[in-house]
C-alpha positions as CSV (number, residue, x, y, z in Angstrom):
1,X,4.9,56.9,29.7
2,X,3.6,56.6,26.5
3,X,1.3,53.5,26.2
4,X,1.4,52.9,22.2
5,X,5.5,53.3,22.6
6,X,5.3,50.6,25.1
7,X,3.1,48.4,22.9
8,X,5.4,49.2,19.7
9,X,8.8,47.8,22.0
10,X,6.7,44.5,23.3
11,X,5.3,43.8,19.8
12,X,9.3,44.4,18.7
13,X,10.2,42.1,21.4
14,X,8.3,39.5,21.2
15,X,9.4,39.3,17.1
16,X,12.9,39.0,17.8
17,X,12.4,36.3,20.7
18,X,10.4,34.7,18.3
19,X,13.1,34.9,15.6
20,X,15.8,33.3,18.3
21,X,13.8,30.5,19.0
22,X,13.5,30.1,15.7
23,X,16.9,29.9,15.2
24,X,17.9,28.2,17.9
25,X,15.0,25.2,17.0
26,X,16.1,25.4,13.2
27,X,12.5,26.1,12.1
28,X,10.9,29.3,10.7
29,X,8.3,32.0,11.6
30,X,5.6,32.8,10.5
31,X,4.1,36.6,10.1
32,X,2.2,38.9,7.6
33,X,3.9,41.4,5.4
34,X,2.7,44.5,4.8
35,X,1.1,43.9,1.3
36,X,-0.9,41.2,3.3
37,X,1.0,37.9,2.2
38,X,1.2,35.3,4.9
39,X,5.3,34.5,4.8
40,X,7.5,31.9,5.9
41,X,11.0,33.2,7.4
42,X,13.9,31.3,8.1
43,X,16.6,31.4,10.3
44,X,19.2,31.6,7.0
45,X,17.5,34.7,5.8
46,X,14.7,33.1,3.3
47,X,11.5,33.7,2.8
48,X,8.9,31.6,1.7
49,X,5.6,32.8,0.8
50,X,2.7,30.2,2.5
51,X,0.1,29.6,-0.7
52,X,-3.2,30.5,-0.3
53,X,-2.9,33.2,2.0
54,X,-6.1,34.9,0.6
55,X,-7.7,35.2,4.2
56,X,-10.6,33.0,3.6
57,X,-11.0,30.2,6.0
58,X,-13.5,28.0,3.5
């Protein structure tokens, strides 16, 4: 088996549980794009970018 196509299928997984119970609590998740912007999603489709997502924690 290949470990890192194992990991790829949880990490997959565990997105789209998170997106149901997202959906079926009407709330949003929450998840970092690929440009590095911290981004709200919602179950209708929108996305909301969270402010200050520069990574510093001062």
């Amino acid at each position: 088996m290949d470990k890192f196509k194992d990991l790829e299928k949880l990490i997959k997984l565990t997105g789209d549980r998170a997106k149901l119970d997202a959906k079926a609590n009407d709330t949003y998740i929450v998840y970092k794009t690929v440009e590095g912007q911290i981004v709200k999603e919602y179950n209708n489709g929108e996305i909301v970018p969270v402010a200050n997502s520069d990574g510093s924690h001062a």
